[in-house]
VOTIPA-76849 format. One record per atom (N, C-alpha, C, CB): residue number from 1; residue in one letter; z, y, x. Coordinates in steps of 0.2 Angstrom, whole numbers, plus 5000, padded with zeros to 4 digits. Glycine has a CB too. Example, Ala and Ser with C-alpha at 12.3 -4.5 7.8 and 13.67 -1.06 7.14 Angstrom:
! VOTIPA-76849
+-----+-----+------+------+------+
!   n ! res !   c3 !   c2 !   c1 !
+-----+-----+------+------+------+
!   1 !   a ! 5039 ! 4972 ! 5066 !
!   1 !   a ! 5039 ! 4978 ! 5062 !
!   1 !   a ! 5039 ! 4984 ! 5066 !
!   1 !   a ! 5045 ! 4978 ! 5057 !
!   2 !   s ! 5035 ! 4989 ! 5064 !
!   2 !   s ! 5036 ! 4995 ! 5068 !
!   2 !   s ! 5039 ! 5000 ! 5064 !
!   2 !   s ! 5029 ! 4997 ! 5070 !
+-----+-----+------+------+------+
! end
This chain:
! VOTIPA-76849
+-----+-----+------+------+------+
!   n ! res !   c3 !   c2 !   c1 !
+-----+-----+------+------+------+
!   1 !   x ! 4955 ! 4975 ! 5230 !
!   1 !   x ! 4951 ! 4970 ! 5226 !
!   1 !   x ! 4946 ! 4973 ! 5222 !
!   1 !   x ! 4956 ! 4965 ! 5222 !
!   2 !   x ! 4939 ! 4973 ! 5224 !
!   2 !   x ! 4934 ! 4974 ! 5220 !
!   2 !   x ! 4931 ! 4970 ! 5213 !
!   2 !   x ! 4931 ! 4974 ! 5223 !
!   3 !   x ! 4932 ! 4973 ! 5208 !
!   3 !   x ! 4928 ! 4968 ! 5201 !
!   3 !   x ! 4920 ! 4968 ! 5202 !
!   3 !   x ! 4929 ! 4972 ! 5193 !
!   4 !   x ! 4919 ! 4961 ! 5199 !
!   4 !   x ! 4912 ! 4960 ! 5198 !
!   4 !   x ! 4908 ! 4966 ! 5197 !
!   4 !   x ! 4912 ! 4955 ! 5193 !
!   5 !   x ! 4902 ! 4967 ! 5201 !
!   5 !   x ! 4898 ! 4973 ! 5195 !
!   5 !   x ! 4896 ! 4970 ! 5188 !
!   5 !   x ! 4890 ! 4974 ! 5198 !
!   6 !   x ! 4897 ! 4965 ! 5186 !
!   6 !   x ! 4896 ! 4966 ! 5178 !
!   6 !   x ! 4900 ! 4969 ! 5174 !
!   6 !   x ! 4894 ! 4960 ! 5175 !
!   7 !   x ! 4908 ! 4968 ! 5174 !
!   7 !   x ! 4911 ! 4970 ! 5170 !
!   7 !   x ! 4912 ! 4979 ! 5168 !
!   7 !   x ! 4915 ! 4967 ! 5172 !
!   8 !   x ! 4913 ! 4978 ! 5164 !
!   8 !   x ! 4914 ! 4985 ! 5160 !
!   8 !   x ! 4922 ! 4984 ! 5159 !
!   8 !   x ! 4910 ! 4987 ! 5152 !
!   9 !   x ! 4925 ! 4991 ! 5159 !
!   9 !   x ! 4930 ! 4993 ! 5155 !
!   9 !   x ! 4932 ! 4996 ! 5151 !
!   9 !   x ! 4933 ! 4993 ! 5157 !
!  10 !   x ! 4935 ! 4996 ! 5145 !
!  10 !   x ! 4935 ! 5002 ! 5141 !
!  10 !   x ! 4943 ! 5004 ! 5141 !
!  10 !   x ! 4933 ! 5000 ! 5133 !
!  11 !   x ! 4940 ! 5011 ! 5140 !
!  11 !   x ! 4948 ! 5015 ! 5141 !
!  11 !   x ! 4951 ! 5014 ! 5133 !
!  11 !   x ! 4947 ! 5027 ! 5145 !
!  12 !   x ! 4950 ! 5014 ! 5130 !
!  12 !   x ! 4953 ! 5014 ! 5123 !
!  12 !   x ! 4958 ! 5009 ! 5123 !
!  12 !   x ! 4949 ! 5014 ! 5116 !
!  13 !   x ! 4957 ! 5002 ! 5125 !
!  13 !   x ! 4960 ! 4995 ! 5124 !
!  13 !   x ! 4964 ! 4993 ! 5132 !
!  13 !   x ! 4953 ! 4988 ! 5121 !
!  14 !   x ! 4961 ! 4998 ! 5136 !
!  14 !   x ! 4964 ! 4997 ! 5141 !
!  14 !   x ! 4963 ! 4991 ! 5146 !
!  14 !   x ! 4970 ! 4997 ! 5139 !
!  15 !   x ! 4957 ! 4988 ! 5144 !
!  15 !   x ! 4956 ! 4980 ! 5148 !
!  15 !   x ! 4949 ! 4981 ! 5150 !
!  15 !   x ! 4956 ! 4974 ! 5142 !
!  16 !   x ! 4947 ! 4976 ! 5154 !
!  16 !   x ! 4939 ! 4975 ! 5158 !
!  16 !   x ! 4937 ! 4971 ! 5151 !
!  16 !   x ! 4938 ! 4969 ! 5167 !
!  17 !   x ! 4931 ! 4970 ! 5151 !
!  17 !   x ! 4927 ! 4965 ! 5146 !
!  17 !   x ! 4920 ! 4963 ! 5149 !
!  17 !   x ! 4926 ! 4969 ! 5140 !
!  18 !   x ! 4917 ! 4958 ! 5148 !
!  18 !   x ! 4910 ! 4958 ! 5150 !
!  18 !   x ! 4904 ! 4957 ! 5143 !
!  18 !   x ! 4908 ! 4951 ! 5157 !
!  19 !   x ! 4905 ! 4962 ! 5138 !
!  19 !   x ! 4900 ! 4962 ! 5135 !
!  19 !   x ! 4896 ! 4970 ! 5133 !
!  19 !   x ! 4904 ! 4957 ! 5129 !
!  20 !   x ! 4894 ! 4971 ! 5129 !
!  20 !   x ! 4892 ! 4978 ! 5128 !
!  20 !   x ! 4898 ! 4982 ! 5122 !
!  20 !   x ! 4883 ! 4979 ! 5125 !
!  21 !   x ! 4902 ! 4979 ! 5120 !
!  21 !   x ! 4908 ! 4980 ! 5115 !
!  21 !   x ! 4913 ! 4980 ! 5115 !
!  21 !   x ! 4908 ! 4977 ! 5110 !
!  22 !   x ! 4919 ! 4982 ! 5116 !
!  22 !   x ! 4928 ! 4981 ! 5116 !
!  22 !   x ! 4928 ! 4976 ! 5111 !
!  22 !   x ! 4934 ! 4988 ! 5115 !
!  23 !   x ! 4930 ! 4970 ! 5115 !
!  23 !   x ! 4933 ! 4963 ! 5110 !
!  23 !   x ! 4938 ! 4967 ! 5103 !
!  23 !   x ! 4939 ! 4956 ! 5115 !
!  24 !   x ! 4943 ! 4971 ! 5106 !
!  24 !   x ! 4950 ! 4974 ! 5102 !
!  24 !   x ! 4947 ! 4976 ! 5097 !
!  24 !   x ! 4954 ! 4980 ! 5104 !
!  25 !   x ! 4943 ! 4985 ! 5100 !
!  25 !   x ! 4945 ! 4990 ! 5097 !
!  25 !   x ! 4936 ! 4990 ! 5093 !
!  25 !   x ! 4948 ! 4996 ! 5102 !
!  26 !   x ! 4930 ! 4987 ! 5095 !
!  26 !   x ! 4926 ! 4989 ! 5096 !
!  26 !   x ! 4921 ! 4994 ! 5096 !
!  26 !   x ! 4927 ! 4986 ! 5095 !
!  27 !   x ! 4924 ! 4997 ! 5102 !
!  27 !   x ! 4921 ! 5003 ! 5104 !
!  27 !   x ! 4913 ! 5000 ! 5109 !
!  27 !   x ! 4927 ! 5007 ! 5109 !
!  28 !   x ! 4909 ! 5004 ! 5110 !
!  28 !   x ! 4904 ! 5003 ! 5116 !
!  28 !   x ! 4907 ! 5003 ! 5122 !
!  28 !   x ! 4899 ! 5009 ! 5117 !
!  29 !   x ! 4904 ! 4999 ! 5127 !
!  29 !   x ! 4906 ! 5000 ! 5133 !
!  29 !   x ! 4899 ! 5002 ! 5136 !
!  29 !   x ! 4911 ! 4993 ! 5137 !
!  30 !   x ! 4902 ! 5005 ! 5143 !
!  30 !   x ! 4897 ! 5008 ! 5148 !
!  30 !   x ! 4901 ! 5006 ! 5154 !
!  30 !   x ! 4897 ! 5016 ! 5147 !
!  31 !   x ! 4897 ! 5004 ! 5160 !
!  31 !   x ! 4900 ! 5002 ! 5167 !
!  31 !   x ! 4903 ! 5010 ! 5170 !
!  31 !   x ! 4892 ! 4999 ! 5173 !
!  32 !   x ! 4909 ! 5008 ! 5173 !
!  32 !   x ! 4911 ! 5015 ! 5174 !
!  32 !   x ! 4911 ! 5014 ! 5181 !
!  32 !   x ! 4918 ! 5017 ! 5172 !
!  33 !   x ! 4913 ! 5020 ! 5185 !
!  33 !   x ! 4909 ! 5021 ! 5190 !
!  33 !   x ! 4916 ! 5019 ! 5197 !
!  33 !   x ! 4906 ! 5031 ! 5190 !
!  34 !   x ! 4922 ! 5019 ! 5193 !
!  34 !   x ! 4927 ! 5016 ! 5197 !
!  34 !   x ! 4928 ! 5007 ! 5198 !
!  34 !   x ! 4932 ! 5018 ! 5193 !
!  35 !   x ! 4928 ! 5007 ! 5204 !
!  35 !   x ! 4925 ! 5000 ! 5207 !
!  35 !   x ! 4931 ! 4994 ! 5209 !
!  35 !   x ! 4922 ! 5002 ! 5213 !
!  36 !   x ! 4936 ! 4998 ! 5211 !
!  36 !   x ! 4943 ! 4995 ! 5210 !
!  36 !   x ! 4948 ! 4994 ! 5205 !
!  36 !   x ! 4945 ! 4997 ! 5213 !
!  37 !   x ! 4953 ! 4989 ! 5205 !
!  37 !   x ! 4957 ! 4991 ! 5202 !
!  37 !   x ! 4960 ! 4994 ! 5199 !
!  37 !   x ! 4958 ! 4989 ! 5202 !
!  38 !   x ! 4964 ! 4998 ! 5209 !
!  38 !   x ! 4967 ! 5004 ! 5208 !
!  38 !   x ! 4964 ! 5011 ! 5206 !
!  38 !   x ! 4969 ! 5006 ! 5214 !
!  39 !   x ! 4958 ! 5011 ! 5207 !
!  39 !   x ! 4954 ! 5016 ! 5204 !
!  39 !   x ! 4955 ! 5014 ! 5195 !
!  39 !   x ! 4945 ! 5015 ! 5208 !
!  40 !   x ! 4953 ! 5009 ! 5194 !
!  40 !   x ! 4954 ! 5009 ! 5185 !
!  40 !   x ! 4959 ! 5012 ! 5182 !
!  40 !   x ! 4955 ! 5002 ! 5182 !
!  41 !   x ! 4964 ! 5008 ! 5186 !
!  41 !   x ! 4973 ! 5009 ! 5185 !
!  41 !   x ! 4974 ! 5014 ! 5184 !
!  41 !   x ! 4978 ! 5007 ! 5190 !
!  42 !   x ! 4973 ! 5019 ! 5190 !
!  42 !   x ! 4973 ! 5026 ! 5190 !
!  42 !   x ! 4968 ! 5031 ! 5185 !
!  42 !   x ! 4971 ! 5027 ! 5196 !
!  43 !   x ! 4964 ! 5030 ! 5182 !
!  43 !   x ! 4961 ! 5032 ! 5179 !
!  43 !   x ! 4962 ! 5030 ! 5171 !
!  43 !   x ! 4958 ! 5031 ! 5183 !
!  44 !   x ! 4967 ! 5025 ! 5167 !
!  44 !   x ! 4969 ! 5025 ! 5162 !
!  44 !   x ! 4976 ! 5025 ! 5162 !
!  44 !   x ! 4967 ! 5022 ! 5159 !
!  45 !   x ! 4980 ! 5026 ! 5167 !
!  45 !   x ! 4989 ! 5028 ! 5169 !
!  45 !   x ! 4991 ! 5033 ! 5162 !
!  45 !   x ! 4990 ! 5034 ! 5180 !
!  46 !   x ! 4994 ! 5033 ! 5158 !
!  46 !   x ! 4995 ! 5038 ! 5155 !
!  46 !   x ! 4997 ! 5045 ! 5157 !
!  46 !   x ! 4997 ! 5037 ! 5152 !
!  47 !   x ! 4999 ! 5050 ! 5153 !
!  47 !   x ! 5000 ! 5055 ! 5155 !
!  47 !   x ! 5008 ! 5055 ! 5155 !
!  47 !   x ! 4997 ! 5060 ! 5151 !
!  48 !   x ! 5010 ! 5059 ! 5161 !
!  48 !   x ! 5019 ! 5059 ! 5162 !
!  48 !   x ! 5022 ! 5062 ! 5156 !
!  48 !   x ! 5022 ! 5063 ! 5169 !
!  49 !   x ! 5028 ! 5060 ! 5153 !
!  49 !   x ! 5032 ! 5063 ! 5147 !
!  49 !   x ! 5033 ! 5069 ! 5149 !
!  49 !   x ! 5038 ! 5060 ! 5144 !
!  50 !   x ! 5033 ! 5073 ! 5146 !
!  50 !   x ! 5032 ! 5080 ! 5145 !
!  50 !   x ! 5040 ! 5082 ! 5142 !
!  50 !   x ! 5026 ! 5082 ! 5139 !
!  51 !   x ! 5041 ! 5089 ! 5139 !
!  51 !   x ! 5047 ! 5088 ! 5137 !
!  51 !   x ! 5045 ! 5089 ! 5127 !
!  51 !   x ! 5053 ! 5097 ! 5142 !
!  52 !   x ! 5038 ! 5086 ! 5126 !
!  52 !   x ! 5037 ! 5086 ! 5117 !
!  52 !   x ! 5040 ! 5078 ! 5117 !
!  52 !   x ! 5028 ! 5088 ! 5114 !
!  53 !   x ! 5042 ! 5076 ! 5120 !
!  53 !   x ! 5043 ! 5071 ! 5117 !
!  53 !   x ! 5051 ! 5070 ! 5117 !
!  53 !   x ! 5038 ! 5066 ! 5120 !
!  54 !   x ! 5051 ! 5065 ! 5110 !
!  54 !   x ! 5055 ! 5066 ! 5105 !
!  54 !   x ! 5060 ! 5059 ! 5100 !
!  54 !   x ! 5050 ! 5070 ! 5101 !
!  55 !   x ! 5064 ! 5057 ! 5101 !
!  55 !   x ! 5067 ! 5051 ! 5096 !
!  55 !   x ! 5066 ! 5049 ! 5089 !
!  55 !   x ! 5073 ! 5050 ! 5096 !
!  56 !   x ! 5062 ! 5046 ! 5084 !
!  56 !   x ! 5063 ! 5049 ! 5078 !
!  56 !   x ! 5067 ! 5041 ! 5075 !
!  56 !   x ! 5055 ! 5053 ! 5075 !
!  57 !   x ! 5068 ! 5039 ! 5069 !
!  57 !   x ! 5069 ! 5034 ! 5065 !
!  57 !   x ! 5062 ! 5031 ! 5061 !
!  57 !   x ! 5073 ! 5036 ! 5061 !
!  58 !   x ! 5060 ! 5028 ! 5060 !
!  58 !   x ! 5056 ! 5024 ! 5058 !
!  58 !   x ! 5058 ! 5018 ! 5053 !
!  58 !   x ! 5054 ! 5021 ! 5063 !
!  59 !   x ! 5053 ! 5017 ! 5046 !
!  59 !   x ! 5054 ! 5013 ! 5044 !
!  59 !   x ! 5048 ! 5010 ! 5042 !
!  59 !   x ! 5057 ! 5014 ! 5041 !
!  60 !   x ! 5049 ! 5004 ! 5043 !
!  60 !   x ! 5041 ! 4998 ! 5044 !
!  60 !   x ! 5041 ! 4995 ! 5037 !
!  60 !   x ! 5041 ! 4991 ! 5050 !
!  61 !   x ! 5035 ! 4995 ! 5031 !
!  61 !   x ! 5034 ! 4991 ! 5027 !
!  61 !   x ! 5030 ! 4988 ! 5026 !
!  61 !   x ! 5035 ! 4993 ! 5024 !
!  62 !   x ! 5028 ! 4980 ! 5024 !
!  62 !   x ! 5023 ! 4975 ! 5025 !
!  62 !   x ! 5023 ! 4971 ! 5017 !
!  62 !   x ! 5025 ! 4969 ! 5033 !
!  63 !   x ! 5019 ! 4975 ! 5013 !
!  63 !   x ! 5019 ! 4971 ! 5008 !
!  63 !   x ! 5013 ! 4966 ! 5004 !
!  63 !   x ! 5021 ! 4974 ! 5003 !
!  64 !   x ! 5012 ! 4962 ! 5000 !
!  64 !   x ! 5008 ! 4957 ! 5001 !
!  64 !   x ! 5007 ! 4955 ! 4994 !
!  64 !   x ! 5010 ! 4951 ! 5006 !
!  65 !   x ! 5000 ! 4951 ! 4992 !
!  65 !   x ! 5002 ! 4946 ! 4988 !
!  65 !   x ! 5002 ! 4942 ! 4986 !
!  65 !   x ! 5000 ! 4946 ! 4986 !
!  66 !   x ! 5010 ! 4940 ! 4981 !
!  66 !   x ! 5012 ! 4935 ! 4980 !
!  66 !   x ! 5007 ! 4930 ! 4976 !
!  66 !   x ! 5016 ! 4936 ! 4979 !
!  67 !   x ! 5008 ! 4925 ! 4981 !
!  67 !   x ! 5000 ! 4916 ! 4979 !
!  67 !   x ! 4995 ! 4920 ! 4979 !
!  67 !   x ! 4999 ! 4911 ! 4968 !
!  68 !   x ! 4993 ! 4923 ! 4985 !
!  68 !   x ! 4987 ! 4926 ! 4985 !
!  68 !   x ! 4981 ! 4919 ! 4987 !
!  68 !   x ! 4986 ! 4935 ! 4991 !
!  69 !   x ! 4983 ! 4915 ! 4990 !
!  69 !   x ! 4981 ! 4909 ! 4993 !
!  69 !   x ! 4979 ! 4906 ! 4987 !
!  69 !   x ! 4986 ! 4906 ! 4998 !
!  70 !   x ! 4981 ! 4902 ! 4983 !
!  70 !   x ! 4983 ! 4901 ! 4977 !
!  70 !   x ! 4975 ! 4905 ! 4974 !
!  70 !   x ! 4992 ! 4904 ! 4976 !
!  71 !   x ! 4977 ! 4910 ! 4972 !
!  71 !   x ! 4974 ! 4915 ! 4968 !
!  71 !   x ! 4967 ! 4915 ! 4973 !
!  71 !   x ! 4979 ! 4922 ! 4967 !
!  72 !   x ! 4966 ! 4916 ! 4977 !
!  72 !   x ! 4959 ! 4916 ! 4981 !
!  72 !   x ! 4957 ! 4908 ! 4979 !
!  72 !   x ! 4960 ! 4918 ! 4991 !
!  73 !   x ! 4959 ! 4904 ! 4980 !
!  73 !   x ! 4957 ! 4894 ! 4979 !
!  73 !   x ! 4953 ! 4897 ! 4972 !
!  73 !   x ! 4965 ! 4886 ! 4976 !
!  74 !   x ! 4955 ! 4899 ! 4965 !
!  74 !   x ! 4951 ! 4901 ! 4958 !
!  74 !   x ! 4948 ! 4906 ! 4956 !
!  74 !   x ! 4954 ! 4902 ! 4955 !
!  75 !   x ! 4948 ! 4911 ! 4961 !
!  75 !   x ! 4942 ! 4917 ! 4959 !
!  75 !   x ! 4939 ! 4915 ! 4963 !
!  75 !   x ! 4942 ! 4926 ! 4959 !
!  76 !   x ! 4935 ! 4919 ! 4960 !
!  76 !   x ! 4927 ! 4921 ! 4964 !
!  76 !   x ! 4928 ! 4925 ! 4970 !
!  76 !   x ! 4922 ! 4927 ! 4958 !
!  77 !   x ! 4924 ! 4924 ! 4976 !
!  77 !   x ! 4923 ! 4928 ! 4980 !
!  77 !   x ! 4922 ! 4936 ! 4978 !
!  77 !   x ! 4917 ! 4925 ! 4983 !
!  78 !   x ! 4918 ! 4939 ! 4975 !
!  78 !   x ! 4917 ! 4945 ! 4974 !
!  78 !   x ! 4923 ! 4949 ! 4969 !
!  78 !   x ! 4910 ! 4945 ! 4972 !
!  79 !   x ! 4927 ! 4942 ! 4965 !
!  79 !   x ! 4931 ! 4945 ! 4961 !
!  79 !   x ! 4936 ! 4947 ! 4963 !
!  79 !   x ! 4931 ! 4942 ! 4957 !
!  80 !   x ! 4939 ! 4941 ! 4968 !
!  80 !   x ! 4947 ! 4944 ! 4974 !
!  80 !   x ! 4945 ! 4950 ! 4976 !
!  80 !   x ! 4948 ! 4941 ! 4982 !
!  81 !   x ! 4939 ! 4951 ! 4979 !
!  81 !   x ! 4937 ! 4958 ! 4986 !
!  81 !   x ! 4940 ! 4963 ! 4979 !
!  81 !   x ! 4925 ! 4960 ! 4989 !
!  82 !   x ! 4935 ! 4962 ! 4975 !
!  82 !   x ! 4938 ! 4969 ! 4970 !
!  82 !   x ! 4945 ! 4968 ! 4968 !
!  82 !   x ! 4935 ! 4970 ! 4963 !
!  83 !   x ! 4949 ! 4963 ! 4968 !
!  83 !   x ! 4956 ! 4964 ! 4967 !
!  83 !   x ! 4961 ! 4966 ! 4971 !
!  83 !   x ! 4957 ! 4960 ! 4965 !
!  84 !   x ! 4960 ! 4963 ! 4976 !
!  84 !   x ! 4961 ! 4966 ! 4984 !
!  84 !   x ! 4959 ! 4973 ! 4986 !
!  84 !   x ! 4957 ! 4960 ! 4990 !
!  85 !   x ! 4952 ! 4977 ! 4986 !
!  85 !   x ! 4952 ! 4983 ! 4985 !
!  85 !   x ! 4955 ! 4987 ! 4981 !
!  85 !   x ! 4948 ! 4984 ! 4983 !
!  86 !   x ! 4957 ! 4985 ! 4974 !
!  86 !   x ! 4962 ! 4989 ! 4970 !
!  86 !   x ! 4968 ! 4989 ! 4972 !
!  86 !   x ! 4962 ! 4987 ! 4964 !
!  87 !   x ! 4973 ! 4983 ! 4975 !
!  87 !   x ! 4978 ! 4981 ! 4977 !
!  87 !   x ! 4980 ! 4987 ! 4983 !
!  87 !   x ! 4978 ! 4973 ! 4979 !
!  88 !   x ! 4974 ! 4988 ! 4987 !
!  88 !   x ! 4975 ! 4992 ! 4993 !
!  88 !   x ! 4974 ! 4998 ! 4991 !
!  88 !   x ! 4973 ! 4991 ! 4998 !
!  89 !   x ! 4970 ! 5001 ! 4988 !
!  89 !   x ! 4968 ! 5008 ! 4982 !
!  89 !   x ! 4975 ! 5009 ! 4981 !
!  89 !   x ! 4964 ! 5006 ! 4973 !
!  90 !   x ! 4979 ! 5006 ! 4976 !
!  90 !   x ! 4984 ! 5009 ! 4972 !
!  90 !   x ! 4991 ! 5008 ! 4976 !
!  90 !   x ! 4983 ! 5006 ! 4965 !
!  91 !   x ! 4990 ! 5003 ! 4979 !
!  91 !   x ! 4995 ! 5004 ! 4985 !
!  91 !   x ! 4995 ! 5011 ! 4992 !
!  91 !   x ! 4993 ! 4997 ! 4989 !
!  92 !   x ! 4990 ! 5013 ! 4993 !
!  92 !   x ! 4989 ! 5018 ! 4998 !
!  92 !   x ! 4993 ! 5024 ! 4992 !
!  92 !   x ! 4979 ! 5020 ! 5002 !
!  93 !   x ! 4992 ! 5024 ! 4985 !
!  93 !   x ! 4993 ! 5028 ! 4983 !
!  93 !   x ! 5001 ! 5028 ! 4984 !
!  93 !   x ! 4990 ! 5028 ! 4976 !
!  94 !   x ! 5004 ! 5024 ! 4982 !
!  94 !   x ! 5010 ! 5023 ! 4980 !
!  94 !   x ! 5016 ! 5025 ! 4989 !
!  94 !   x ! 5009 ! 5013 ! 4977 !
!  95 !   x ! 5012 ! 5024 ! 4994 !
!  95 !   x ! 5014 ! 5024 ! 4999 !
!  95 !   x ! 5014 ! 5031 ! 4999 !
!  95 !   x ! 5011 ! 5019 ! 5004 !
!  96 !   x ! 5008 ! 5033 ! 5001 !
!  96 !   x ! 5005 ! 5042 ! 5002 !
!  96 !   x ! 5011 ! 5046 ! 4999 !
!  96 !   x ! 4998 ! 5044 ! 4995 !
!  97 !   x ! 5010 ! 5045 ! 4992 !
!  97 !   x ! 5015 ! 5048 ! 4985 !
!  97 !   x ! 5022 ! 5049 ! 4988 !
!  97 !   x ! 5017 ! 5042 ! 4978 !
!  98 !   x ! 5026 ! 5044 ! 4993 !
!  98 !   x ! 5030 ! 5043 ! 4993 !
!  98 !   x ! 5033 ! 5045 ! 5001 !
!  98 !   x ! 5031 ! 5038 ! 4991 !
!  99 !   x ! 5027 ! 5048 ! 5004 !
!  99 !   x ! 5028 ! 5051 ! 5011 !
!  99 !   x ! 5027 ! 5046 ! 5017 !
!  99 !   x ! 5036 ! 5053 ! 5012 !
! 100 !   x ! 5022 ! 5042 ! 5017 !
! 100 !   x ! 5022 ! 5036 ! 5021 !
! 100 !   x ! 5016 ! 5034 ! 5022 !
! 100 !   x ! 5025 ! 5030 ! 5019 !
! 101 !   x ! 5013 ! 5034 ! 5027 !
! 101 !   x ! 5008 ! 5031 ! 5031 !
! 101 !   x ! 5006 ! 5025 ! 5033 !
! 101 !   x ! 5009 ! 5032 ! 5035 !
! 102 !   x ! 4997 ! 5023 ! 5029 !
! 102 !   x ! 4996 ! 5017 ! 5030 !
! 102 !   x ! 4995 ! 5017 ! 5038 !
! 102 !   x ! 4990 ! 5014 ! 5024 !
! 103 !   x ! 4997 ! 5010 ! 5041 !
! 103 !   x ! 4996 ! 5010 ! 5049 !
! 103 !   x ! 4989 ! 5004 ! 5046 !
! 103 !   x ! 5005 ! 5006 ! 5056 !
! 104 !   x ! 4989 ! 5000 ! 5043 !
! 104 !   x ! 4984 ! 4996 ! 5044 !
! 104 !   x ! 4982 ! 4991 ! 5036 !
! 104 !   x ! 4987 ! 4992 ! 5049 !
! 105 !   x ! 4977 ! 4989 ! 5035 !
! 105 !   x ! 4976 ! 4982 ! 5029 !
! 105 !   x ! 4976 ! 4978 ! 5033 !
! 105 !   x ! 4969 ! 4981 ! 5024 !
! 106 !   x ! 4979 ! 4971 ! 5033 !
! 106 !   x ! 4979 ! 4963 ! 5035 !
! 106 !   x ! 4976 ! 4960 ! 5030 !
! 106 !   x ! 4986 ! 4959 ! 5036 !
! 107 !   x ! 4972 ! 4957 ! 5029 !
! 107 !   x ! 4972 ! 4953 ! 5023 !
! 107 !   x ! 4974 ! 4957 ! 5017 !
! 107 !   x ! 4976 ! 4946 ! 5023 !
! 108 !   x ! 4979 ! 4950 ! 5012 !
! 108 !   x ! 4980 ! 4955 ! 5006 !
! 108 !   x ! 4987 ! 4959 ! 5008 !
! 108 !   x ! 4982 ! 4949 ! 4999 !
! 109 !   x ! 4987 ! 4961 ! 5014 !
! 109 !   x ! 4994 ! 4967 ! 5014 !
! 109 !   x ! 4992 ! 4973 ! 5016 !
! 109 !   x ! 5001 ! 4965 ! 5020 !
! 110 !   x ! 4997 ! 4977 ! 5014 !
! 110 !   x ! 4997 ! 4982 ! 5017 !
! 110 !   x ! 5004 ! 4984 ! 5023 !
! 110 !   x ! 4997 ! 4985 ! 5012 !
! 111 !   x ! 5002 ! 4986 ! 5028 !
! 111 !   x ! 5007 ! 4989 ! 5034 !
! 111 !   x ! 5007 ! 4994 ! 5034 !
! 111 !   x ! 5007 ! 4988 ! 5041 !
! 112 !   x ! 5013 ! 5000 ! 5032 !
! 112 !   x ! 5015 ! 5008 ! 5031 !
! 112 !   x ! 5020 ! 5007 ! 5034 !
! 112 !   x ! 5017 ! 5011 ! 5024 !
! 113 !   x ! 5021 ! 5015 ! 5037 !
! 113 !   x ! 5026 ! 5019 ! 5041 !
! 113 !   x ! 5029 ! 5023 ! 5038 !
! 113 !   x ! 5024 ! 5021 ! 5046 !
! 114 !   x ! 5033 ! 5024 ! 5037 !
! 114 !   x ! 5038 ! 5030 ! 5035 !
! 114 !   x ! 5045 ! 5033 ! 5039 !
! 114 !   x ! 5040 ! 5028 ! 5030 !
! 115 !   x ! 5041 ! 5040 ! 5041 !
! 115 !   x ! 5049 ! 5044 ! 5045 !
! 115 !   x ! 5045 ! 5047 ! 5049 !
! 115 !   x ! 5057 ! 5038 ! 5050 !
+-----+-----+------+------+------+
! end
């Protein structure tokens, strides 16, 4: 089955797209030269497991602010950002300090890993 010549695919998100940007990740896209599916498929298949790979334990933490909803309805636009900025400032600290990995900011949370 052959895809449209307009679409692009990006190897990072792993999907076709028809714009000049990955909806996900947004990365650039560029037309790749693989024209089929199987050709796509084959060409972002990952790499077979090896013997580095390994079981570990994981711990997931997702913390937030409480009535931040609430608390956004009464400040100021610029005044949340800076509260929210400091919230994730001194949060990255607190995570860091403690051996753990920010994975992401949502809104007013923060998502860390640890292990």
């Amino acid at each position: 089955m052959r895809r449209p010549a307009s679409a692009v695919f990006c190897l990072r998100a792993r999907h076709a797209a028809r714009s000049r940007f990955c909806g996900e990740c947004g990365a650039a896209l560029r037309p790749t030269a693989a024209t089929t599916l199987e050709a796509v498929a084959q060409a972002t298949s990952p790499a077979p497991l090896g013997s580095t790979a390994e079981r570990r334990q994981l711990s997931v933490m997702f913390c937030d602010i409480v009535g931040s909803v609430a608390l956004a309805e009464r400040l100021d636009p610029e005044d949340l950002h800076d509260l929210l900025a400091t919230f994730q400032r001194l949060g990255t600290k607190v995570v860091e300090a403690a051996g753990g990995l920010i994975a992401r900011y949502q809104g007013d949370g923060i998502l860390a890993y640890f292990g």
